[in-house]
C-alpha positions as CSV (number, residue, x, y, z in Angstrom):
1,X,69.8,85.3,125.1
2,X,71.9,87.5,122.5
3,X,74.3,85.5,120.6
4,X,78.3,86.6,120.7
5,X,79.8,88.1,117.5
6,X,80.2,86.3,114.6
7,X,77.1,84.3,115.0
8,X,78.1,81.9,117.8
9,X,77.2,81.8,121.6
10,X,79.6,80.9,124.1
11,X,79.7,78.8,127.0
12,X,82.0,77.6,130.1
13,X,82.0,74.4,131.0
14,X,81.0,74.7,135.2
15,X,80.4,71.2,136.3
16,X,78.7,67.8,135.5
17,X,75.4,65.8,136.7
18,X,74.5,62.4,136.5
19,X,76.0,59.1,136.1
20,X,76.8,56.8,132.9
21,X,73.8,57.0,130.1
22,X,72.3,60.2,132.2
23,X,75.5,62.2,132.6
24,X,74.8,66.0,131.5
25,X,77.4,68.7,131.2
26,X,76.5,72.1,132.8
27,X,77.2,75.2,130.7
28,X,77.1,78.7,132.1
29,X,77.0,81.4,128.8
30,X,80.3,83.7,129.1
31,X,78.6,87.3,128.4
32,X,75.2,86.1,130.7
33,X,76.8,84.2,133.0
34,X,72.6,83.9,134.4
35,X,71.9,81.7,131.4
36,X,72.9,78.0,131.5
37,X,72.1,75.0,129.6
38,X,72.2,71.1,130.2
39,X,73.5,69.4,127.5
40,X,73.5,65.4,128.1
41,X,76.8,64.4,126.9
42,X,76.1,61.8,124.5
43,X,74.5,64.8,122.5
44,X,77.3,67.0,123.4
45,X,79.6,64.9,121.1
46,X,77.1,64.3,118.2
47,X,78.0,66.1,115.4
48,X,74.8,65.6,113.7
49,X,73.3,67.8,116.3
50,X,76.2,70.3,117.1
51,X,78.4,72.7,115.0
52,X,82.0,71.2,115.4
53,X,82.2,74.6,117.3
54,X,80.8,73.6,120.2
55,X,83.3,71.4,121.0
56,X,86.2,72.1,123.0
57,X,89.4,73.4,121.1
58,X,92.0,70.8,120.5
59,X,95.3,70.8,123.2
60,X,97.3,73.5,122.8
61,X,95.0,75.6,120.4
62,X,93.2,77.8,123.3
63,X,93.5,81.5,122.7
64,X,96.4,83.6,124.4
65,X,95.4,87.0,125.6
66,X,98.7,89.1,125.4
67,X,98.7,92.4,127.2
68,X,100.6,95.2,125.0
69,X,102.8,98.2,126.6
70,X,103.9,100.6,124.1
71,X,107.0,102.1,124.6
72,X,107.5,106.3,124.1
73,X,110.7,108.0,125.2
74,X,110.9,105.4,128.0
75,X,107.0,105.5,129.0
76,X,103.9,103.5,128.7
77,X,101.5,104.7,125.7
78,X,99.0,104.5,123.2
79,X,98.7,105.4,119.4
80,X,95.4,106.1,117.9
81,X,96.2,103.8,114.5
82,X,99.6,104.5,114.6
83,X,99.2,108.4,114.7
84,X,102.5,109.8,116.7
85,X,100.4,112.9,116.9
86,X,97.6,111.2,118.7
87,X,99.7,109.7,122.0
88,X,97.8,108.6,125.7
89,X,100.1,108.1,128.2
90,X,99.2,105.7,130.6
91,X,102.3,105.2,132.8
92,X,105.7,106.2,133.2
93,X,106.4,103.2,135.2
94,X,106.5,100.5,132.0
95,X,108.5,97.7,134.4
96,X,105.2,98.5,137.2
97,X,102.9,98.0,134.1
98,X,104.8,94.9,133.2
99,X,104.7,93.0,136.4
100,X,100.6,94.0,137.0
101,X,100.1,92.3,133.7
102,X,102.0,89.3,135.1
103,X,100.4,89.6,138.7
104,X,96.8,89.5,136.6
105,X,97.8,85.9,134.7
106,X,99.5,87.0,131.3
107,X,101.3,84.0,130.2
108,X,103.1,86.6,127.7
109,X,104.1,89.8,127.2
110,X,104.2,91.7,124.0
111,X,106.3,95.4,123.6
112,X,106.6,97.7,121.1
113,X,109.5,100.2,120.6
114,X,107.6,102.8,119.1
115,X,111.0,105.0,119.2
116,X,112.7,102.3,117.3
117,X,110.0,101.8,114.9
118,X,109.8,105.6,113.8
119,X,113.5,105.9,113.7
120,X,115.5,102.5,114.1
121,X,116.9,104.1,116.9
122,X,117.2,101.8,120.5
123,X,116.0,104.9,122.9
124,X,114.2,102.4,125.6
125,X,116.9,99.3,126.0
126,X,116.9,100.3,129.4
127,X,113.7,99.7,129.9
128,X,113.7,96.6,127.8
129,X,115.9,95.4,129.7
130,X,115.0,96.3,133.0
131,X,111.0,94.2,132.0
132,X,112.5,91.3,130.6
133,X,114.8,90.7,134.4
134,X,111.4,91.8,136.2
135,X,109.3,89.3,134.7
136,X,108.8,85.6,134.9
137,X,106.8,85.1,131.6
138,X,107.9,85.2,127.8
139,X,108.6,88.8,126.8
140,X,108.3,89.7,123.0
141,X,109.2,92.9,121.7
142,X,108.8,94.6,118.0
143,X,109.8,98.1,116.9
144,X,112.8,98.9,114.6
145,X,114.3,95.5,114.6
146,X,115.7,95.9,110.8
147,X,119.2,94.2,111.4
148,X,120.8,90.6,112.1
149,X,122.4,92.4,114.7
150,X,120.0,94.3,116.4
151,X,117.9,91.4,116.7
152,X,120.3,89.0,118.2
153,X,121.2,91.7,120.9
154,X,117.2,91.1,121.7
155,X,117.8,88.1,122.0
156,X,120.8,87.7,123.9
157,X,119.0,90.5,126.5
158,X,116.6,87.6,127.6
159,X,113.6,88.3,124.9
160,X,111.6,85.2,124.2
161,X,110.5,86.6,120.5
162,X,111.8,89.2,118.3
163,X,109.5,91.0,115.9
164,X,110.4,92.2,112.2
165,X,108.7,94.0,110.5
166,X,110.0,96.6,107.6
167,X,112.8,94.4,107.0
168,X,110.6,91.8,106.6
169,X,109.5,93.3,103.8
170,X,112.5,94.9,102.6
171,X,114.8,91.6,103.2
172,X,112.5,88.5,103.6
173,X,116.2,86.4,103.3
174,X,117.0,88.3,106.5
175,X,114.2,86.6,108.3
176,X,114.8,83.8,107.0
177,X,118.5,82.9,108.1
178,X,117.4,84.5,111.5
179,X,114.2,81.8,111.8
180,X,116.5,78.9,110.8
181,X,119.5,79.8,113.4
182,X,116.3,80.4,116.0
183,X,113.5,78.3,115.1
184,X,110.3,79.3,117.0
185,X,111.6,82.9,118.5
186,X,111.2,84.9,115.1
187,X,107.6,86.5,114.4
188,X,106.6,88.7,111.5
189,X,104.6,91.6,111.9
190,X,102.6,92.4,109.1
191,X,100.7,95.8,109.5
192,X,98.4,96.6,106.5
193,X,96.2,99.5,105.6
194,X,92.9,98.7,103.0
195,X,95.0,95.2,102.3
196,X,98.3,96.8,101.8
197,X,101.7,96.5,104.3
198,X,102.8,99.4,105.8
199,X,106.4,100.0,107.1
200,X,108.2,102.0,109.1
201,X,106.0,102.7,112.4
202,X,103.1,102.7,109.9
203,X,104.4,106.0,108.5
204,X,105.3,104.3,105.2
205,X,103.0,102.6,102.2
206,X,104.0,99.6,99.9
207,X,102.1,98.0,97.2
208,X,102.8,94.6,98.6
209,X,99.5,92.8,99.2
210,X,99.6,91.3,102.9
211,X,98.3,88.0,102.2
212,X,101.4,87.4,99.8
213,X,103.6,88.9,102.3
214,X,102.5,86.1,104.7
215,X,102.4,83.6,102.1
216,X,105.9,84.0,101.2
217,X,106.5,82.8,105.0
218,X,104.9,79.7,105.3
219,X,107.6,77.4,104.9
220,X,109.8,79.5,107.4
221,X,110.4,78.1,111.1
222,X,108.8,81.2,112.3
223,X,106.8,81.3,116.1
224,X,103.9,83.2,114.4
225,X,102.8,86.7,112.1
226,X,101.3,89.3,114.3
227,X,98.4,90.9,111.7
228,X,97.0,94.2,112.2
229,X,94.8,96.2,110.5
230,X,95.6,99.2,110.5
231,X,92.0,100.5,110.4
232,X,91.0,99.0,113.7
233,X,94.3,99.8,115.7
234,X,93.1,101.5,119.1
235,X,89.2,102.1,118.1
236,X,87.7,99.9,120.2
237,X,85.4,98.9,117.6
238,X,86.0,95.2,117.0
239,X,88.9,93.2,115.0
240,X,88.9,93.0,110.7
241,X,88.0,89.0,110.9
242,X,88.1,88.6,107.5
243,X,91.7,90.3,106.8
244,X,92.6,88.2,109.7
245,X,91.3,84.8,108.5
246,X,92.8,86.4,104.3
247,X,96.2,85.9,106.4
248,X,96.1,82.4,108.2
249,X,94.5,81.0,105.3
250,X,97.6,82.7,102.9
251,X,99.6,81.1,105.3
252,X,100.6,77.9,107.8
253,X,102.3,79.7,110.1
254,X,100.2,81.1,113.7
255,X,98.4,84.5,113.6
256,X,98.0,86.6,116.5
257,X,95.9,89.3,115.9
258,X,96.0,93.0,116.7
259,X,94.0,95.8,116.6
260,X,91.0,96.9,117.8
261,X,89.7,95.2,121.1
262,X,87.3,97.0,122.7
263,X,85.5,94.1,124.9
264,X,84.8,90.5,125.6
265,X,82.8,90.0,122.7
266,X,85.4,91.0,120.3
267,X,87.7,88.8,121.8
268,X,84.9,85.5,121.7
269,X,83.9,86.7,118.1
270,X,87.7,85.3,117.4
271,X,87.2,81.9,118.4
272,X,85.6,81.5,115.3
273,X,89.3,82.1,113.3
274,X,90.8,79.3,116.1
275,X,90.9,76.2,113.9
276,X,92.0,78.2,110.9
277,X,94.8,79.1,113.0
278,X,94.7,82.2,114.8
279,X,96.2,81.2,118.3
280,X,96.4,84.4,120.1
281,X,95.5,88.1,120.5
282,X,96.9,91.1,121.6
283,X,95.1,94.2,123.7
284,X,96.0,97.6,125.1
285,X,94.0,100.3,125.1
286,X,90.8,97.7,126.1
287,X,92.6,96.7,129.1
288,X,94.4,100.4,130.1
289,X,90.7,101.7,130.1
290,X,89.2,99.2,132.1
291,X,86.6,97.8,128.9
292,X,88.0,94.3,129.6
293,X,89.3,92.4,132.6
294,X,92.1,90.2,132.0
295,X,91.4,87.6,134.3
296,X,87.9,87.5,132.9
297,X,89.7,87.3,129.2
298,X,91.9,84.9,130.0
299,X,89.0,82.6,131.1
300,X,86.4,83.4,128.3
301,X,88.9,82.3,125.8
302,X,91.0,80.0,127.1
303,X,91.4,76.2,128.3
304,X,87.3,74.5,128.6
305,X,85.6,76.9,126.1
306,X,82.8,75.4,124.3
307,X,80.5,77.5,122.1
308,X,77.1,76.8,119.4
309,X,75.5,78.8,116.5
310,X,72.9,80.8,118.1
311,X,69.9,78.4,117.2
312,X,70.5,75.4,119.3
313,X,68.6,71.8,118.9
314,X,66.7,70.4,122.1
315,X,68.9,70.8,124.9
316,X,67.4,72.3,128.1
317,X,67.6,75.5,129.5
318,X,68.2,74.8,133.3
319,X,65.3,76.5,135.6
């Protein structure tokens, strides 16, 4: 059996057998769903004989799969890293979009005003709007939110999270006031290109590191930094890990990471970052083109996950 990225194999938890000293826990592997194991359960918990891996993440720390729609002159798109020259549409119907993400099991929803971003200008309220009365789940947004006002309008228009960015950079005192008057509904974004932030819909360079960026917000109230590197943004190819673990390490606050999702196995080779504290992912263009199934997602990486280093002690291989 191949192992997952990142050196670890990973396994759902599909039932029990036995009773007291001979119960056994069932495993079925979550990219070969034909391969299973039986583990007994006293050496499940053994740490002498497992990574602390391959038990099940803590309450509360599974990993949310957030479904992105990018907003364009009012439709759904996609940037190739952050290119406005390089756009795929994929729907002028953005509420539709919204609510078939919701229909599929997003517990969240994650929007970007591209318009705003480039310009600061708010072309798609409308449509902002118009998702956030359509849906039942959290709705965050990010794009060109570089005022106190402009984000409490988000806020008061029934987003869950705002997202700042530039001014985050440009005004970290902003951010600050607006955490501590909403604890838990401000996120930094923090887009970086070869370690560096990048502002302005990406269009601009700084030569502000990102890990001190997100250090210098890790005593704020903030709900979590949103990291993306650049480098990986719509290429399918697999997520930076080690810019992403650079930036939970620099920092106690929650990372969601961005960027480059191209199938299940990018998204398991994350669990690895989990209990350094990267809670949660966002995809688009993975999920548009049909390279991974959100419902298949959602389960890979969420609640009763268990995973191992790819060379395993005795257990048994069921027949």
């Amino acid at each position: 059996m191949r192992s997952s990225a990142g050196g670890f194999r990973h396994f759902r938890l599909i039932g029990e057998r036995g009773r007291g000293q001979q119960r056994a826990v069932e495993l079925a592997a979550v990219l070969e769903p034909g391969f299973r194991l039986l583990v007994p359960l006293a050496q499940l918990r053994d740490r002498q004989l497992w990574q602390p891996g391959w038990q099940s993440l803590p309450p509360g720390r599974a990993m949310q799969v957030i479904p992105a729609i990018d907003l364009l002159d009012g439709q759904c798109v996609r940037l190739h890293q952050g290119d406005y020259a390089q756009v795929t549409h994929f729907s002028a119907d953005p509420v539709a979009q919204a609510l078939s993400w919701q229909q599929q099991g997003a517990e969240r929803l994650h929007l970007v005003d591209l318009d705003g971003a480039r310009t600061g200008e708010p072309v798609n309220d409308a449509v902002i709007r118009a998702i956030t009365a359509a849906l039942a789940i959290p709705v965050q947004l990010g794009g060109g939110v570089r005022t106190e006002q402009r984000a409490e309008e988000l806020l008061a228009c029934g987003l869950d999270r705002v997202i700042l960015g530039t001014v985050a950079l440009e005004q970290p005192e902003l951010v600050d006031r607006l955490a501590a008057r909403h604890p838990q509904r401000i996120v930094v974004g923090i887009d970086a290109r070869d370690g560096k932030v990048a502002t302005r819909g990406w269009i601009e360079a700084s030569g502000t590191e990102a890990t001190d960026l997100a250090k210098r917000f890790s005593r704020s109230p903030l709900a979590a930094l949103i990291c993306t590197d650049i480098a990986t943004d719509g290429t399918l190819a697999g997520p930076n890990l080690a810019f992403l673990r650079g930036m939970a390490e620099a920092s106690g606050v929650p990372v969601i990471a961005s960027g480059g999702i191209g199938n299940l196995e990018h998204l398991l080779s994350l669990l690895s970052l989990a209990n350094q504290g990267v809670e949660g992912v966002i995809v688009g263009r993975a999920l548009y083109d049909g390279r991974v199934d959100l419902n298949e997602a959602l389960q890979a990486i969420g609640d009763g996950r268990l995973q191992d280093v790819s060379t395993t002690p005795g257990s048994g291989r069921l027949a």
